[in-house]
TORMARBA-806922 format. One line per 8 residues: number of its first residue (from 1); for each residue z, x, y negated of N, C-alpha, C. Coordinates in Angstrom, 1 decimal, decimal comma. Layout:
! TORMARBA-806922
NUM) Z:X:Y:Z:X:Y:Z:X:Y; ...
//
This chain:
! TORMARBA-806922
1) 0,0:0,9:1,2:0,0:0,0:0,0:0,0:0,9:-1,2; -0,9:0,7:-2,3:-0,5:1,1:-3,2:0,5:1,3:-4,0; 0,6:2,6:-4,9:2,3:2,6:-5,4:2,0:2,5:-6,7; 3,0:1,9:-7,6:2,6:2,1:-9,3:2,9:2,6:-9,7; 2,9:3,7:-9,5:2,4:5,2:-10,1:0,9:5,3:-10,0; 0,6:5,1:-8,3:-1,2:5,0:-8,8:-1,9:4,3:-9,5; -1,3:2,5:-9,7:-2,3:1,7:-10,3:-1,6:2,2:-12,0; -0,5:2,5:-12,5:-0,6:2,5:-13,6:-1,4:4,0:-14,1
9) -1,9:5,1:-13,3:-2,6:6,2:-13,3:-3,9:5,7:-13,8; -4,3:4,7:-12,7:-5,7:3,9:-13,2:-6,0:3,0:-14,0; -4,9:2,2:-14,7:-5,0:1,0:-15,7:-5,2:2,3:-16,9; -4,4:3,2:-17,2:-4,2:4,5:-18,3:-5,6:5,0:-17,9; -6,3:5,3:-16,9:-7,7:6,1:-17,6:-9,0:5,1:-18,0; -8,5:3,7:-17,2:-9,4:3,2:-17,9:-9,7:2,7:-19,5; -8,2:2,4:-19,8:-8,0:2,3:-21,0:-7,9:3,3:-21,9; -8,3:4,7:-21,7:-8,6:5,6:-22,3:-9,9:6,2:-22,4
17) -10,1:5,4:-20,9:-12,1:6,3:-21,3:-11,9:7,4:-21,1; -10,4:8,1:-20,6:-10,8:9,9:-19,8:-9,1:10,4:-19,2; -9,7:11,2:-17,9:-8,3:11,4:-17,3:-7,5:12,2:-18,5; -7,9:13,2:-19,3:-7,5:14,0:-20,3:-6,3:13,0:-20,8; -6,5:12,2:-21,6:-6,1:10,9:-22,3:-5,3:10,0:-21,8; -5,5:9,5:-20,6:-4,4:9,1:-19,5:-3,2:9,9:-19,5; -3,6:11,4:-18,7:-2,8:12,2:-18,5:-1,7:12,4:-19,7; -2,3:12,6:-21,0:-1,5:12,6:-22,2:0,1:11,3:-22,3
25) -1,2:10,5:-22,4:-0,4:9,0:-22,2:0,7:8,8:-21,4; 0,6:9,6:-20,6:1,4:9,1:-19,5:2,6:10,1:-19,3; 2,2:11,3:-19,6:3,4:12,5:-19,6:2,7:13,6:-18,2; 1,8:13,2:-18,2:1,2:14,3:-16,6:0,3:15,0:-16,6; 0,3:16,2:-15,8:-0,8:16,9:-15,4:-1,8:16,4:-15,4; -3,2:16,8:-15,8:-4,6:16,3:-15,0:-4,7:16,2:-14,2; -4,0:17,4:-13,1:-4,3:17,8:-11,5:-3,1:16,5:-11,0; -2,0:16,2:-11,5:-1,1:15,4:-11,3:-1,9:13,6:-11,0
33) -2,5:13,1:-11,9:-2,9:11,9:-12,8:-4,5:11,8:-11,4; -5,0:12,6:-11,8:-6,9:12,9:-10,6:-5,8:12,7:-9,1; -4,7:13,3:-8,9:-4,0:13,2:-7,1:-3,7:11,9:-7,0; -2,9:11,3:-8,0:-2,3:9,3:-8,1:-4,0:8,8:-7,7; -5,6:9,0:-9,0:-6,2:8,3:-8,7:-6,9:8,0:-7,5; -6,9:9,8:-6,7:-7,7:9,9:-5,2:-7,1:9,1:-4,3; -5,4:9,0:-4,5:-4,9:8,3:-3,3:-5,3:6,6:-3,3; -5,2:6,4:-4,8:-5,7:5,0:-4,7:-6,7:4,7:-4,2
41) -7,7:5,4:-4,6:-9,3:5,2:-3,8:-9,0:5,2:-2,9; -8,7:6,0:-2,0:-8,8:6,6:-0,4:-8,1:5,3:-0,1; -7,0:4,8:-0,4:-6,3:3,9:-0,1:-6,9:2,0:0,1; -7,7:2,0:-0,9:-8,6:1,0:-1,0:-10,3:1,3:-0,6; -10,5:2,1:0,1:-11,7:2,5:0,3:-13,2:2,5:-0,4; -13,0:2,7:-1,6:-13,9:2,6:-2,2:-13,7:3,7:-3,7; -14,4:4,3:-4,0:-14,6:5,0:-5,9:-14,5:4,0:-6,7; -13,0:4,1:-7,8:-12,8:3,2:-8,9:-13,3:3,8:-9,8
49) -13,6:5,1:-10,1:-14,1:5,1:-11,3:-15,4:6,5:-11,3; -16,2:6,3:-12,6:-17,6:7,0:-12,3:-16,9:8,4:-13,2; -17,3:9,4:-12,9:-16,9:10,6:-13,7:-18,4:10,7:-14,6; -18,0:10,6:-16,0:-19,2:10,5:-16,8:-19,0:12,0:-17,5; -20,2:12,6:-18,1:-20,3:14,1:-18,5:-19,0:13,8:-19,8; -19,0:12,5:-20,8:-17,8:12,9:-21,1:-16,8:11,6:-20,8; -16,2:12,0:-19,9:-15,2:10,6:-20,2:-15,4:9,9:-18,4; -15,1:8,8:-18,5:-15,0:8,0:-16,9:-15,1:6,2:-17,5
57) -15,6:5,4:-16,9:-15,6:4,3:-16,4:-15,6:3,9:-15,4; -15,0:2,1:-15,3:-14,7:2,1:-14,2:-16,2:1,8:-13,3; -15,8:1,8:-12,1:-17,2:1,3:-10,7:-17,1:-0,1:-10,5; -18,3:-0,8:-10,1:-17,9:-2,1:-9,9:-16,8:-2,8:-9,2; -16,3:-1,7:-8,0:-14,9:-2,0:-7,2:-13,9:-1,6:-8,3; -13,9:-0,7:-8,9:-12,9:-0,9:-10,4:-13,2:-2,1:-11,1; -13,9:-2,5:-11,5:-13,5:-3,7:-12,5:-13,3:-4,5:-11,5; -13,3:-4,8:-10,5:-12,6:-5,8:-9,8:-10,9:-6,0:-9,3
65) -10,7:-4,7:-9,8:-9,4:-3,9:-9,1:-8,5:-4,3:-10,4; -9,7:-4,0:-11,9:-8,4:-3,6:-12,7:-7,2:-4,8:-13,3; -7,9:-5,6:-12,9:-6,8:-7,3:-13,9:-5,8:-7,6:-12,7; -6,0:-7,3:-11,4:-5,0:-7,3:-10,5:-4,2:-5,8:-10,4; -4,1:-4,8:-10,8:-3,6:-3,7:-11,0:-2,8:-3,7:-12,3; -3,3:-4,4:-13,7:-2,7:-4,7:-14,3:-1,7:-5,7:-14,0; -2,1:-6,8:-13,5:-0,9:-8,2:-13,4:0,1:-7,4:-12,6; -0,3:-6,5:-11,6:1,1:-5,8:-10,6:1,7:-5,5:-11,9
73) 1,5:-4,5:-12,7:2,3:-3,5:-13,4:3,0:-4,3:-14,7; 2,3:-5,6:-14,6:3,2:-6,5:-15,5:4,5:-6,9:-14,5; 4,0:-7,3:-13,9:5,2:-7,8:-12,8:5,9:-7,3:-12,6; 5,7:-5,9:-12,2:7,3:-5,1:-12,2:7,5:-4,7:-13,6; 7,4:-4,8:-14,0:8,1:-4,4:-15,3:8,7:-5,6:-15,9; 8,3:-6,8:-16,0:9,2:-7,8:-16,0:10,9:-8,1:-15,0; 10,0:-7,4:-13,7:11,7:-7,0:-12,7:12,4:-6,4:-13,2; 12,1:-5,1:-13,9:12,7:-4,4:-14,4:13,2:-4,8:-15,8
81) 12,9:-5,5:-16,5:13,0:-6,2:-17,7:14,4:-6,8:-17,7; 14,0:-8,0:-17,1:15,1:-9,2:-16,4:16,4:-8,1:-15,6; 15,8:-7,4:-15,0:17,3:-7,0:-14,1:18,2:-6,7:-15,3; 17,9:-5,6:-16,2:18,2:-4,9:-16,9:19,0:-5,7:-18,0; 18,4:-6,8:-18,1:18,3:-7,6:-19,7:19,6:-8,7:-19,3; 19,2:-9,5:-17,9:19,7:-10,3:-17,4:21,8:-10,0:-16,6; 21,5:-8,9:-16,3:22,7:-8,6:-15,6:23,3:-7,4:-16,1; 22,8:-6,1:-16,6:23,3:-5,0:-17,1:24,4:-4,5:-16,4
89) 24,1:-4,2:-15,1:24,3:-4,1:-14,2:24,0:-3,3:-13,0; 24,8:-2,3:-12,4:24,2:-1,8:-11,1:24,8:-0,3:-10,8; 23,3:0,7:-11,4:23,9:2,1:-10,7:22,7:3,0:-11,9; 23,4:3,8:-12,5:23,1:5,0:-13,2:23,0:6,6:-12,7; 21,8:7,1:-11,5:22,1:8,0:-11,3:21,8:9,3:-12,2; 22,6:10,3:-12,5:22,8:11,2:-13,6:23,0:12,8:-12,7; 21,8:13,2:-13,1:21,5:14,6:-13,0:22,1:15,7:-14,0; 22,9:16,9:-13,8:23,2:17,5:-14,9:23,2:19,3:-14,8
97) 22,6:20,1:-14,9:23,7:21,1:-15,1:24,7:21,1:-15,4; 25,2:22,2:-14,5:26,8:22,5:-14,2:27,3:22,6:-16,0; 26,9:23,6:-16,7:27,2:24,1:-18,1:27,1:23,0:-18,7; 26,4:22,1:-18,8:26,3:21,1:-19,8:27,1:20,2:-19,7; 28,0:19,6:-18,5:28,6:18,9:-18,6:29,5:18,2:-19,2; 30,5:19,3:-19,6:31,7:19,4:-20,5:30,9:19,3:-22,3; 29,6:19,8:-22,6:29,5:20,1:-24,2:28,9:19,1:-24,3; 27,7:18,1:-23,1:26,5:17,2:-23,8:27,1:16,0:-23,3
105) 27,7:15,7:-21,7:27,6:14,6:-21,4:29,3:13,7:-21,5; 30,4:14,6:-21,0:31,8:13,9:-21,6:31,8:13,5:-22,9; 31,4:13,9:-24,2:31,5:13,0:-25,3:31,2:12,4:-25,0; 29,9:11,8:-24,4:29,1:10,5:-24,6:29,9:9,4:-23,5; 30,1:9,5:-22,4:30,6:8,9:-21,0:31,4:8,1:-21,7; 32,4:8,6:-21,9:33,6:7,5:-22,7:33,4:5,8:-23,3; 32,7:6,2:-24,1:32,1:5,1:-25,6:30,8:4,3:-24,4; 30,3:5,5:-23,4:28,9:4,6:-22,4:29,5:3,3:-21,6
113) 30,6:4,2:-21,2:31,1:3,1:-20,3:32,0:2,0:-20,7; 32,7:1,9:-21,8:33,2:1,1:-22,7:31,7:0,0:-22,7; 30,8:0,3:-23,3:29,7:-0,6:-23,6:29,1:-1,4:-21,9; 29,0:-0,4:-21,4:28,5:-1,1:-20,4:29,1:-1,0:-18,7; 30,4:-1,7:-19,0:31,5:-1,5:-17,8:30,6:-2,1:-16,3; 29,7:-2,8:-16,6:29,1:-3,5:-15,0:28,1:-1,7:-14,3; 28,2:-1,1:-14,8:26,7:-0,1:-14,7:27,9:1,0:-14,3; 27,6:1,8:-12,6:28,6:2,5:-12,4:27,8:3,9:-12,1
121) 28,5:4,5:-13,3:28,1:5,8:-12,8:27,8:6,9:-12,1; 27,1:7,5:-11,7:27,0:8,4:-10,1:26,8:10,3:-10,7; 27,2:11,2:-11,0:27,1:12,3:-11,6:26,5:13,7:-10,5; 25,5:13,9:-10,3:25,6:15,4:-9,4:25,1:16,5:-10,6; 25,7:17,5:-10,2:25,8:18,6:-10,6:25,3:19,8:-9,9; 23,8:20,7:-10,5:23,6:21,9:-10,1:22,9:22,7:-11,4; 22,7:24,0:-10,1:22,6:25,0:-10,9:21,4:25,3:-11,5; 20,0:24,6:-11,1:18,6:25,0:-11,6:18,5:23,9:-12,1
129) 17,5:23,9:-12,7:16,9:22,8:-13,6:15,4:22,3:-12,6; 14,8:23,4:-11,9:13,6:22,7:-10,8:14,9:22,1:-9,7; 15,7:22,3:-9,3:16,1:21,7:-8,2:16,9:20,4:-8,9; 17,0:20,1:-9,9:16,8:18,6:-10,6:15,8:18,2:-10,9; 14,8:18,6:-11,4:13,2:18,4:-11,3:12,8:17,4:-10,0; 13,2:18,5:-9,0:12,7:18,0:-7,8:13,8:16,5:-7,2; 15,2:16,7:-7,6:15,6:15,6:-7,5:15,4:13,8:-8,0; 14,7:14,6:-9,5:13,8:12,8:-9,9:12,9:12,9:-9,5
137) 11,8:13,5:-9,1:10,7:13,2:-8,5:10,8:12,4:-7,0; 11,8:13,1:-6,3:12,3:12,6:-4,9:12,9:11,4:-5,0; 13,2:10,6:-6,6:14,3:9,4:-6,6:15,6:9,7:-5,9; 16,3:10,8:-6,1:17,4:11,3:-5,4:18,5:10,8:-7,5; 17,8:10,7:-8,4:18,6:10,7:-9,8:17,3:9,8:-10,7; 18,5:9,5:-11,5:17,4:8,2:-12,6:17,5:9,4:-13,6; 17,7:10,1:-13,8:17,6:11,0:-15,1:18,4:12,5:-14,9; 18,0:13,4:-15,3:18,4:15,0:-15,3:18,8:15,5:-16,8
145) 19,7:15,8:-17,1:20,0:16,8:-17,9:19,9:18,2:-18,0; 19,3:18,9:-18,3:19,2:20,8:-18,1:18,3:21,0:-19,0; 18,0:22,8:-19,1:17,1:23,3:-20,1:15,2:23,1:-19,1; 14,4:23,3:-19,9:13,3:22,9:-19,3:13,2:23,5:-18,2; 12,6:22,7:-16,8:12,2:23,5:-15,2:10,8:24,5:-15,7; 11,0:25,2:-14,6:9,3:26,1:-14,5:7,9:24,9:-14,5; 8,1:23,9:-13,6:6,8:22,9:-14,0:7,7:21,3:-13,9; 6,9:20,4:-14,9:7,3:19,3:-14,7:6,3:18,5:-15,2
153) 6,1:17,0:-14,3:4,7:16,0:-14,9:5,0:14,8:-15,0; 6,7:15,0:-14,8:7,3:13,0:-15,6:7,5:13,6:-17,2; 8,1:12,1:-17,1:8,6:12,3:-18,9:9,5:13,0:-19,3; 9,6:13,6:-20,6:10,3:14,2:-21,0:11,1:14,1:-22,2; 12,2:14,5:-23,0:12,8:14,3:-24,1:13,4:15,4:-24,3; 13,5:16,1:-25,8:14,0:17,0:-25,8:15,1:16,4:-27,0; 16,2:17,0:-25,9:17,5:16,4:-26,5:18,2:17,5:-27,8; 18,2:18,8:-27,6:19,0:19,6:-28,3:18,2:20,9:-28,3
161) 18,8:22,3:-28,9:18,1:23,4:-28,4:19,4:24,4:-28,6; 19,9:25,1:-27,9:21,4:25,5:-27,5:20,8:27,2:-27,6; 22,0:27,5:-28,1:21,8:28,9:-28,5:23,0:29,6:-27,1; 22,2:31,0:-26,9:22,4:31,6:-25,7:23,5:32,7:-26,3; 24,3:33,2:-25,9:25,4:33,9:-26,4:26,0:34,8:-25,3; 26,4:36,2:-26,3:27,2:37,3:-25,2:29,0:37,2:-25,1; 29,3:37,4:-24,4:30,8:37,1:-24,7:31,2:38,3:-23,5; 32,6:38,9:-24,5:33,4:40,1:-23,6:34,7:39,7:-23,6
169) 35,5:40,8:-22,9:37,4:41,0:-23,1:37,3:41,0:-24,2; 38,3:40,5:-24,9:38,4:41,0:-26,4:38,8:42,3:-26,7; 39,1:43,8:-25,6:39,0:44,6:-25,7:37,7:45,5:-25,5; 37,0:45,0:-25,0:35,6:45,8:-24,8:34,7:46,2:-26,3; 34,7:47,6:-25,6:34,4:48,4:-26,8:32,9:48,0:-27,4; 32,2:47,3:-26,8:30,8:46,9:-27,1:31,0:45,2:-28,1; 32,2:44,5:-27,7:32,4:43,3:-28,2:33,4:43,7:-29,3; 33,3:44,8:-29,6:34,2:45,5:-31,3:33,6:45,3:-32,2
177) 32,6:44,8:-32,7:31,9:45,0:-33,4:31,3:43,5:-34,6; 31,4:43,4:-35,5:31,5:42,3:-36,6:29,9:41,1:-36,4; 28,9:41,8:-36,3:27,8:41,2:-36,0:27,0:41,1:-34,6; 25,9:40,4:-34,6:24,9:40,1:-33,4:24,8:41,4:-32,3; 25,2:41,3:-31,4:24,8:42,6:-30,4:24,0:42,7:-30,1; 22,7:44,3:-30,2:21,5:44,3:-30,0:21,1:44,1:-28,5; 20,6:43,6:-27,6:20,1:43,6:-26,3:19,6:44,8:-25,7; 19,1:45,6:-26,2:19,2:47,0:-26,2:20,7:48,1:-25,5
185) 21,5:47,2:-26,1:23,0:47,8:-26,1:23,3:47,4:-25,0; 22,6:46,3:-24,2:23,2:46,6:-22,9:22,6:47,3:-21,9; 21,9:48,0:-22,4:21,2:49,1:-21,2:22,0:50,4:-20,3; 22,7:50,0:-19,1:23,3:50,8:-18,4:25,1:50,2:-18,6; 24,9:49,0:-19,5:26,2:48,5:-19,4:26,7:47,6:-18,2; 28,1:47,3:-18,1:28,3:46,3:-17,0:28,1:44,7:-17,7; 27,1:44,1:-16,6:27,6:42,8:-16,9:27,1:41,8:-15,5; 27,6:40,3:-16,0:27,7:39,5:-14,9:26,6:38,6:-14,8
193) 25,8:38,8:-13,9:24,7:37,9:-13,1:25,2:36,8:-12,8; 23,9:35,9:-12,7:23,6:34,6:-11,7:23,4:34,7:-10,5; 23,4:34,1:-9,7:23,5:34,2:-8,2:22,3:33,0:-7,6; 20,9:34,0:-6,6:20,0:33,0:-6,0:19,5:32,5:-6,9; 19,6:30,9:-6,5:18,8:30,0:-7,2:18,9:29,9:-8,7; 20,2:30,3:-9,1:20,3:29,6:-10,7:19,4:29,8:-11,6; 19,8:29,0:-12,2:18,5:28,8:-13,6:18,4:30,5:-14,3; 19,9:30,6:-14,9:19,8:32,1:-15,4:19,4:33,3:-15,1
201) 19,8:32,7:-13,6:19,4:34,5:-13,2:17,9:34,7:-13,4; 16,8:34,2:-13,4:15,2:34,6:-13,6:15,0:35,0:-15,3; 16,1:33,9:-15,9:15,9:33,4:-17,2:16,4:35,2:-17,8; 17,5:35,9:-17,2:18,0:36,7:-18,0:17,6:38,0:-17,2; 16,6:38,2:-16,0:15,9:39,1:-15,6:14,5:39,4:-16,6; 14,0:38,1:-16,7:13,0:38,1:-17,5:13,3:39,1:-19,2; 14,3:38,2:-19,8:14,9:39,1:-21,1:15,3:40,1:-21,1; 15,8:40,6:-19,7:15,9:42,5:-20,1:14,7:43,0:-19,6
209) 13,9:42,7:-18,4:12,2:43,5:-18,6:11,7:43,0:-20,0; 11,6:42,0:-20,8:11,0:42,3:-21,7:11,5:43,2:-22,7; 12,8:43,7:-22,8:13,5:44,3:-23,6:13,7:45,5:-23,1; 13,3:45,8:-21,7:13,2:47,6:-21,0:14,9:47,7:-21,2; 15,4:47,0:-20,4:17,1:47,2:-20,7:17,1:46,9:-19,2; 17,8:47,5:-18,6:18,1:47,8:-16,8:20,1:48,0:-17,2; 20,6:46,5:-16,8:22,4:46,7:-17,1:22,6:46,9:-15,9; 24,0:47,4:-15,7:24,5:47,4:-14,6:25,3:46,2:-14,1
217) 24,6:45,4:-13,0:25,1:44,4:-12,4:26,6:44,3:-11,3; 27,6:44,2:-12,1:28,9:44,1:-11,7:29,2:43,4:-10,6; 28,5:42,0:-10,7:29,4:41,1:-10,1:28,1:39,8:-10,1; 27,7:38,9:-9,3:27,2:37,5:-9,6:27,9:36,2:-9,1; 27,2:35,4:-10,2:27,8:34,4:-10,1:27,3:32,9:-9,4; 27,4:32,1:-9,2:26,5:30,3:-8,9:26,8:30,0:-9,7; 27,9:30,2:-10,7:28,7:28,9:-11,8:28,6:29,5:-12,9; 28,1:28,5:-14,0:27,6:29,0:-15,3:29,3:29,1:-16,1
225) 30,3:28,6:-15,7:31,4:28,5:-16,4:32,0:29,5:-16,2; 32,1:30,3:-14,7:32,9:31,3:-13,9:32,9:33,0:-15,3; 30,8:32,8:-15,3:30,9:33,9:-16,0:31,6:34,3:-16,9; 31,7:33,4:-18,4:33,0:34,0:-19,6:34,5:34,3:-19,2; 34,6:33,8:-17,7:35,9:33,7:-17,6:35,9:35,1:-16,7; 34,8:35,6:-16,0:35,3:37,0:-15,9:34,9:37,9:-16,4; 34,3:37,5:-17,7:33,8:38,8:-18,8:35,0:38,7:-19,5; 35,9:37,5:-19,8:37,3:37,7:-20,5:38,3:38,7:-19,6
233) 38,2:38,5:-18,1:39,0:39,4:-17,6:39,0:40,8:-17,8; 37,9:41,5:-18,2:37,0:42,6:-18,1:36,4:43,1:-17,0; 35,6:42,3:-16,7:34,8:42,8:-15,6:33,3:43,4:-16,1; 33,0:42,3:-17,6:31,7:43,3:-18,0:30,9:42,4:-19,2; 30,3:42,6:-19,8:29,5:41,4:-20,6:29,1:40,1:-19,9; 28,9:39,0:-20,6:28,3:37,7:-19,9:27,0:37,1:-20,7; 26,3:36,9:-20,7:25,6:36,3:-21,6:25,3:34,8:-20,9; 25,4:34,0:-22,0:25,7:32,6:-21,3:25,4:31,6:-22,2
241) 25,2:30,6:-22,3:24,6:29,0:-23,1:26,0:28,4:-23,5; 26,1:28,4:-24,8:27,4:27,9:-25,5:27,7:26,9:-24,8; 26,7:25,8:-24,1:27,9:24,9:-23,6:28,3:25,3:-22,1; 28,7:26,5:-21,5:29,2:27,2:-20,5:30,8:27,8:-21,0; 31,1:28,0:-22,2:32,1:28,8:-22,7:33,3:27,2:-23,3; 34,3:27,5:-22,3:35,0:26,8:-22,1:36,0:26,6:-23,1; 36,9:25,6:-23,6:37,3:25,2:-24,9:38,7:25,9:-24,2; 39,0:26,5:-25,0:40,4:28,1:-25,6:39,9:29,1:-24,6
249) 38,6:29,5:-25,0:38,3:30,9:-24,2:38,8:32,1:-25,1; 39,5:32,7:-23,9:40,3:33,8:-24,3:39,6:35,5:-25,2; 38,6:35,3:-24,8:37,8:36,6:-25,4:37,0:36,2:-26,5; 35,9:37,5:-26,1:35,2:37,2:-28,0:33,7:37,1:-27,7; 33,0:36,0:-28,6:31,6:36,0:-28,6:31,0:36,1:-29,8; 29,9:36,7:-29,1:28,5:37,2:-30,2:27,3:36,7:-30,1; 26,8:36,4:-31,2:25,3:36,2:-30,9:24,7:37,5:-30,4; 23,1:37,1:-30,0:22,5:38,1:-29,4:21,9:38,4:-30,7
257) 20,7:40,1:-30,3:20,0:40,7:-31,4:18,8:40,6:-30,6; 17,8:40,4:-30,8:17,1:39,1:-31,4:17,8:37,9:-30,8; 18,2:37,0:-31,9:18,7:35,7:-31,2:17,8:35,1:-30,1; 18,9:34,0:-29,1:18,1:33,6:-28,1:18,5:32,1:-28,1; 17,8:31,1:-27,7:18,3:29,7:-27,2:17,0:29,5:-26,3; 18,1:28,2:-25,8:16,7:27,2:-24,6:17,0:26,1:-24,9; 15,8:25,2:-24,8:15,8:23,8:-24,8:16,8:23,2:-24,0; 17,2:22,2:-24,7:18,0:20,8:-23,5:17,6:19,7:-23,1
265) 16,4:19,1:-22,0:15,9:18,3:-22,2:16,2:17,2:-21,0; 15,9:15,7:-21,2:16,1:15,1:-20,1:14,7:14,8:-19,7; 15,0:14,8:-18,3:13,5:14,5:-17,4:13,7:12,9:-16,6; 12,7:12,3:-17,0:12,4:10,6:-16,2:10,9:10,7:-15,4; 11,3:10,1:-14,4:10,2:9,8:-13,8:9,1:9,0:-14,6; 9,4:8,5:-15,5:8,9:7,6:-16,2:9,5:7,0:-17,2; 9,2:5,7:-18,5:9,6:5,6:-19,8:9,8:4,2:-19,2; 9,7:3,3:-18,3:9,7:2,1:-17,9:11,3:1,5:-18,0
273) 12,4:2,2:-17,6:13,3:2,0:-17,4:14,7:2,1:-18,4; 14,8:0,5:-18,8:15,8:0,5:-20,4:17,0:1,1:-20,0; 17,6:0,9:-19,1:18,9:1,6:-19,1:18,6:3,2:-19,4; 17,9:3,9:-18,6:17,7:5,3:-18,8:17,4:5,6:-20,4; 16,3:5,2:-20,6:16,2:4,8:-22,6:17,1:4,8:-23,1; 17,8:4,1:-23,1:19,4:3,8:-23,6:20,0:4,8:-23,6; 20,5:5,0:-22,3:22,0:6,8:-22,1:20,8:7,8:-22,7; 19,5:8,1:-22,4:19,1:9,2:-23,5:19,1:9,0:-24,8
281) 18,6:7,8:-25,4:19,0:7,5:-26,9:20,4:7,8:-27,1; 21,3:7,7:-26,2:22,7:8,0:-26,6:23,3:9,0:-26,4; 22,8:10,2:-25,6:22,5:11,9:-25,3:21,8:12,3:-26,8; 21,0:12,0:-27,3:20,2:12,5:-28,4:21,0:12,2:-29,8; 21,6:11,1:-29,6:22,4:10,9:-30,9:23,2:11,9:-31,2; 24,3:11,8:-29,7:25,4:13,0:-30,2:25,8:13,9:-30,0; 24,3:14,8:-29,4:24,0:16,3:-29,1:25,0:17,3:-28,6; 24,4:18,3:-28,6:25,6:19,4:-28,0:26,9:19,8:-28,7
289) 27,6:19,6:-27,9:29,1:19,7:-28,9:29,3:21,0:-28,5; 29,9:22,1:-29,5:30,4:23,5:-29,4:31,6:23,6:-29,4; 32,3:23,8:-28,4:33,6:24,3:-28,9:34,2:25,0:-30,3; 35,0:24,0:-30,9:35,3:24,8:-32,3:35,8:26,0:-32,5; 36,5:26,2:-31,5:36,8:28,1:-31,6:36,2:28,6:-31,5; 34,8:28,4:-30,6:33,5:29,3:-30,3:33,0:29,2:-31,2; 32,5:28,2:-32,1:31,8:28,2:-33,6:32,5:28,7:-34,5; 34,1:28,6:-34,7:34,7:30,0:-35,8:34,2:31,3:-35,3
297) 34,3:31,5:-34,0:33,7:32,9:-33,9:32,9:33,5:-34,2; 32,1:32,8:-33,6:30,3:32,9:-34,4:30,1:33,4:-36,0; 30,6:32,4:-36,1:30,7:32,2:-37,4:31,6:33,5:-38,5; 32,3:33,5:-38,1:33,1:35,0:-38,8:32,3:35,7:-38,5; 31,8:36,4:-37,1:31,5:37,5:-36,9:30,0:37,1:-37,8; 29,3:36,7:-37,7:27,8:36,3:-38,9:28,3:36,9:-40,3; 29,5:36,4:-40,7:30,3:36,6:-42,1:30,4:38,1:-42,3; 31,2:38,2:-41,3:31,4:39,7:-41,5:30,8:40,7:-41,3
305) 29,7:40,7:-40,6:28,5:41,4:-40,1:27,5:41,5:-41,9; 27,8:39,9:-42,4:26,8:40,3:-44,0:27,6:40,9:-45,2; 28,7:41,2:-45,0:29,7:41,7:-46,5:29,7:43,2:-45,6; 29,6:43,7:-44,4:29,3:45,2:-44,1:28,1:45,7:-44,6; 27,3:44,6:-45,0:26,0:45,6:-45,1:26,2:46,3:-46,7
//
């Protein structure tokens, strides 16, 4: 049977006059949007649409296809309408990075569930942002929170853009220092890794090859939180996404030299679904929260770093 993902693949190129344009429309790959239309064909045994030098229309078995392809895609979307509208009610599955939890999603949770006590929340938590990726594509989560995956062809929202930060013992002689620490400076220094799959670990291999900086890898980690807490021990530098640095962390943080951040984005299978709409309009409102002692720090050491010069 057809799935509506494929027919609304094909209602979007018809009504665009080109896969290009669909694809746009829709938040997908070309190679993504051309895979939905082949299955449909193959599925209905016949070519819905003609590939024209510029553009596509539909085949005669397309226009027969398309006002019943459309009425499906009304129809559920009215299910979804009504359920939503009618009962407000059910299950919210919520994808998150580990680090984000505490800075993007507890403010919000509070005041969410106050509003909508029938709708019960379901929370998983990991370390990559493709292995959430892969979780809404599989319908394993109605929505993911993390910084952007390596590839993605649902919808997307970019919620925040979070700045990436070093943090030491407050005795480490490298974290003595009033302004931004050069990335350079950590070449041959100790610091603490990601572990396997995590998001960071590629993210912060990549930043020292481009920087020709080879640190000395102490220790790794799975948990984006673990790290500040044993760079405060003195085990070695951390470099880590402000919402990882935990509210009364004991040591000291710096921005990096050249600064760094990564996007915060949520991923949906699609834009169909009002509840999901909803908790991201309500992720977007009240963005990443920083620990306020982590933002005085910042913040002085910035201060102080411009009255040395």
């Amino acid at each position: 049977m057809p799935t509506l993902r494929a027919l609304e693949c094909f209602v979007a190129t018809v009504e665009t006059g080109s896969i290009t344009g669909a694809a746009a429309k829709l938040h997908l790959s070309q190679p993504a949007l051309s895979h939905q239309i082949a299955m449909l064909e193959n599925e209905l045994g016949s070519p819905l649409l003609e590939r024209l030098p510029r553009g596509v229309r539909p085949t005669s078995a397309g226009r027969e296809a398309l006002p019943s392809a459309r009425a499906a895609l009304d129809a559920a979307d009215r299910v979804v309408q009504a359920g939503r509208a009618a009962l407000d009610e059910g299950e919210l599955r919520i994808g998150c990075a580990g680090s984000m939890t505490a800075g993007l999603l507890a403010p919000l949770l509070r005041n969410w569930r106050r509003r909508h006590r029938k709708i019960r929340l379901v929370l998983q938590e990991r370390s990559s942002a493709d292995e959430l990726a892969a979780m809404v594509t599989n319908d394993e989560i109605d929505v993911a929170i993390c910084p952007r995956p390596t590839r993605w062809d649902g919808a997307l929202e970019l919620l925040a853009s979070e700045e990436v930060v070093i943090v030491f013992a407050t005795d480490d002689p490298l974290g003595d220092q009033p302004g931004p620490v050069p990335i350079s400076a950590l070449h041959g220094y100790p610091v603490i890794q990601y572990a396997g799959p995590h998001g960071l670990a590629g993210w912060l291999d990549g930043l020292f090859r481009e920087h020709q900086v080879s640190p000395e890898v102490v220790i790794r980690t799975r948990q984006t939180t673990t790290a500040p807490a044993l760079a405060a021990a003195g085990l070695g530098a951390a470099v880590v996404p402000v919402s990882g640095i935990p509210a009364g962390f004991t040591g000291s943080v710096h921005r990096l030299d050249p600064p760094q951040a990564r996007d915060v984005v949520a991923l949906m299978a699609g834009r169909s679904d009002v509840l999901v709409q909803q908790f991201v309009g309500s992720l977007r409102e009240t963005g990443l929260r920083i620990p306020a002692a982590v933002l005085r720090q910042l913040e002085a050491r910035t201060d102080g770093a411009r009255s040395g010069r």
